[in-house]
Rosetta silent file (secondary structure, phi, psi, omega in degrees, C-alpha in Angstrom):
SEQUENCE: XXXXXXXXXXXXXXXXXXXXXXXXXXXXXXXXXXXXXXXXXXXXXXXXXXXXXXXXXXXXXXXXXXXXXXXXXXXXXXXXXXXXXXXXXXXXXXXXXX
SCORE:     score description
SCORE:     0.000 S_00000001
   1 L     0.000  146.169 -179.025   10.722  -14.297    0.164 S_00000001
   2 L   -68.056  155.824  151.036    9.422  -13.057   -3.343 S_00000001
   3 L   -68.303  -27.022  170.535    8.500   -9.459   -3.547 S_00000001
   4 H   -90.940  -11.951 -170.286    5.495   -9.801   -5.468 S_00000001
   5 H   -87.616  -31.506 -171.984    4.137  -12.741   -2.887 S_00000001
   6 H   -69.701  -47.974 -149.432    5.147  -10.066    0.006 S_00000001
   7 H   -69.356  -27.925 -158.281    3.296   -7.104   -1.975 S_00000001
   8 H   -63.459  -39.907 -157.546    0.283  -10.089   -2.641 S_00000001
   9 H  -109.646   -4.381  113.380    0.147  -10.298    1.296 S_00000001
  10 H    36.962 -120.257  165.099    0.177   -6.952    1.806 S_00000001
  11 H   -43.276  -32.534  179.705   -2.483   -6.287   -0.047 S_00000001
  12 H  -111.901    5.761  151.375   -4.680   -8.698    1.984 S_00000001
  13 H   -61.717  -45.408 -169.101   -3.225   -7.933    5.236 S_00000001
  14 H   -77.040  -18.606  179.031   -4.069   -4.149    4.953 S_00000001
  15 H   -93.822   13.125  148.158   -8.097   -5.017    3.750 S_00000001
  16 H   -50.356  -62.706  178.162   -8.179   -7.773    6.469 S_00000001
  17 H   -54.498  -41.008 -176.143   -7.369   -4.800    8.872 S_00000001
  18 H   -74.150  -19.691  176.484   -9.740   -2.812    6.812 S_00000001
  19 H   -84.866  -57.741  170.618  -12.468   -4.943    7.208 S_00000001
  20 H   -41.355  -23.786 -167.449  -11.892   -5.408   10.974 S_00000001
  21 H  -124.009   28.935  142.875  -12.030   -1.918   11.778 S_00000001
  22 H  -120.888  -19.632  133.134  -15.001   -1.381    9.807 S_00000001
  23 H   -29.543  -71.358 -153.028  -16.949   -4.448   11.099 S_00000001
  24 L  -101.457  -48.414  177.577  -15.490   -3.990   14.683 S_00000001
  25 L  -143.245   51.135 -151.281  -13.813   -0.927   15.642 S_00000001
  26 L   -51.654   90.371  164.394  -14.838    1.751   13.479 S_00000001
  27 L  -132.447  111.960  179.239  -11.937    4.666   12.965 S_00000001
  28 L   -27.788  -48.344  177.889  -10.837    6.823   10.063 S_00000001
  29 L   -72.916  -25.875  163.342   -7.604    7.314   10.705 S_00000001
  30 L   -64.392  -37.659  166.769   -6.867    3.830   11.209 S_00000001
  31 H   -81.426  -50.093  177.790   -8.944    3.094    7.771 S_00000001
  32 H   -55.204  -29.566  175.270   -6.889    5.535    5.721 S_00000001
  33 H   -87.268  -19.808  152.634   -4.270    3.684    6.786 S_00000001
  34 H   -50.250  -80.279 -140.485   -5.748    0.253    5.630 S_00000001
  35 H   -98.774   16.758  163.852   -6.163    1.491    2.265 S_00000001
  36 H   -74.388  -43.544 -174.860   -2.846    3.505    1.993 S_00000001
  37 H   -39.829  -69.516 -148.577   -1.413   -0.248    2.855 S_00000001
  38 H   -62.827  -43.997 -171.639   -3.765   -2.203    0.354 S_00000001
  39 H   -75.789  -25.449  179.486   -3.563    0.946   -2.643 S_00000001
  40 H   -73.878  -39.670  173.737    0.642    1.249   -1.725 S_00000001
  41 H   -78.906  -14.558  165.918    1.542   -2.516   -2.223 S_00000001
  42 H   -51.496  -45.934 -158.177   -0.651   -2.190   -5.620 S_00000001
  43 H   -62.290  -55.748 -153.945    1.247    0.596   -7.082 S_00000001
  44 E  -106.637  175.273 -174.651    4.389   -1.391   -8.159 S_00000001
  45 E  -151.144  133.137  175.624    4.127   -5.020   -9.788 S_00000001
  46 E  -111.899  131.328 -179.944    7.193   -6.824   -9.703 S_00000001
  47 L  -102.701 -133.415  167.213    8.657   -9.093  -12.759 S_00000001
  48 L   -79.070    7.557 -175.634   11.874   -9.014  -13.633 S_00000001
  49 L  -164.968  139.531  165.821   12.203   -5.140  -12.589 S_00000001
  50 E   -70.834  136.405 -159.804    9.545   -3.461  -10.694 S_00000001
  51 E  -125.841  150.128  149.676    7.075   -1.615  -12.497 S_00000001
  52 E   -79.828  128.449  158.009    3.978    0.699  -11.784 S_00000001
  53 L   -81.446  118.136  171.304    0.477    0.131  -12.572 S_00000001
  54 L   -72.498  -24.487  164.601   -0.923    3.053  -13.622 S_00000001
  55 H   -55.134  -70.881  178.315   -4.836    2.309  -12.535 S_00000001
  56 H   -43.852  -25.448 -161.453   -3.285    1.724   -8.882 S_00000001
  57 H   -94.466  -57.042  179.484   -1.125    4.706   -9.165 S_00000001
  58 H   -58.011  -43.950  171.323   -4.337    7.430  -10.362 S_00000001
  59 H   -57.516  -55.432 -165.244   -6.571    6.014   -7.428 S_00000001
  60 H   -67.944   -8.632  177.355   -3.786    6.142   -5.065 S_00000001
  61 H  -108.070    5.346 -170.901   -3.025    9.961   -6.131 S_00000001
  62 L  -115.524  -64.424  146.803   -6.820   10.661   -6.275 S_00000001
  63 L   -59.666  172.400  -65.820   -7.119    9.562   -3.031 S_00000001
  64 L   -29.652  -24.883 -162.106   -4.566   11.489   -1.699 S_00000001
  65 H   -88.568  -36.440  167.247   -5.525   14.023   -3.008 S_00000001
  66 H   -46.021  -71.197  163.604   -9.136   13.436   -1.557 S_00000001
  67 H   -34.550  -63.203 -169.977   -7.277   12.427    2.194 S_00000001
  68 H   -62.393  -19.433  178.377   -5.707   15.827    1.819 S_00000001
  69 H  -125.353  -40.833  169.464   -8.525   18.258    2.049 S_00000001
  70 H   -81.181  -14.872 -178.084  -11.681   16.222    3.363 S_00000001
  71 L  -129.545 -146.153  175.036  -10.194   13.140    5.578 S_00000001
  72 L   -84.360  100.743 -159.940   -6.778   11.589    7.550 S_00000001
  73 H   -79.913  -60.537 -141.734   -3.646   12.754    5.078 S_00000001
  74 H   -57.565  -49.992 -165.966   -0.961   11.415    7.522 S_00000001
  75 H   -60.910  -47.616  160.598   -2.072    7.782    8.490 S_00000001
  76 H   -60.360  -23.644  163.942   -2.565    7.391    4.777 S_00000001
  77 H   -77.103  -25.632 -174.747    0.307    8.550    3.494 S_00000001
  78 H   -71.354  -54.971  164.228    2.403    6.620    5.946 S_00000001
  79 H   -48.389  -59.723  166.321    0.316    3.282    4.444 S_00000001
  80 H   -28.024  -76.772  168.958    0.993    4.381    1.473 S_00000001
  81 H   -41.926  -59.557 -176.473    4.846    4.449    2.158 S_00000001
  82 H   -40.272  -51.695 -164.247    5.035    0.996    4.071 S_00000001
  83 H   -53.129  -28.695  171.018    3.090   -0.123    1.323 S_00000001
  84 H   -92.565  -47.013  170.073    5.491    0.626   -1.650 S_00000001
  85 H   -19.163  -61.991  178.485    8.414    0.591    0.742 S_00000001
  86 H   -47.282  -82.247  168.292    8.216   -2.734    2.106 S_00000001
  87 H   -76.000   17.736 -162.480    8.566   -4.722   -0.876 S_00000001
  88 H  -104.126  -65.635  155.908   10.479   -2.654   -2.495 S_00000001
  89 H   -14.479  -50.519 -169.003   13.034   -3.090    0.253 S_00000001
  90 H   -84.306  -64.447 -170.332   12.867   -6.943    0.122 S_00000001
  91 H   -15.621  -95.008 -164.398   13.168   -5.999   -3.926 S_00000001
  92 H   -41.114  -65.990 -174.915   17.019   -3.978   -3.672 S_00000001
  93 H   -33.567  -31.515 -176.759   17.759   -6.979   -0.498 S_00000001
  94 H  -116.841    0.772  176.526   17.696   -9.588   -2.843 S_00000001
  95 L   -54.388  137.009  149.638   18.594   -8.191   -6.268 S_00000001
  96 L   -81.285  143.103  176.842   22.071   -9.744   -6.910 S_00000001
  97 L  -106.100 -174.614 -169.625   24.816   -7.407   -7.450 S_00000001
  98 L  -124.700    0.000    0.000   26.818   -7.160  -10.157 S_00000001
């Protein structure tokens, strides 16, 4: 599987979940962690070498920074990680070596 089609599904897995559990089951911690997913598979863009987008990358540190003194720091930071993590992972797995 591609890495940017993984990060692509991701992204709409964690605001599917983000929608559900604001529709449906309303909980913070559980939301922070929606949009650590959906802002964490944003941060890198993959070509031929993975790259950051800096717009995704100032939101996603703005929030955090935001998560850290008014809301849930942990759940988001853990989305966050899966979210860069993940595809980054499949990234190094399929990189040929040399």
């Amino acid at each position: 599987m591609d890495p940017g089609r993984f990060s692509q599904g991701l992204t709409l897995l964690g605001g599917a979940f983000y929608l559900y559990l604001l529709l449906f089951r309303p909980d913070q911690g559980a939301m922070a962690f929606a949009i650590g997913l959906i802002l964490g598979s944003a941060v890198l863009a993959y070509g031929e070498k993975p790259f950051p987008v800096p717009l995704f990358a100032g939101i996603a540190a703005l929030i955090a920074l935001l998560q850290l003194f008014f809301g849930h720091p942990l759940p988001y930071a853990l989305g966050l990680l899966l979210g860069v993590g993940l595809p980054y992972l499949l990234y190094r797995l399929r990189r040929p070596r040399r």
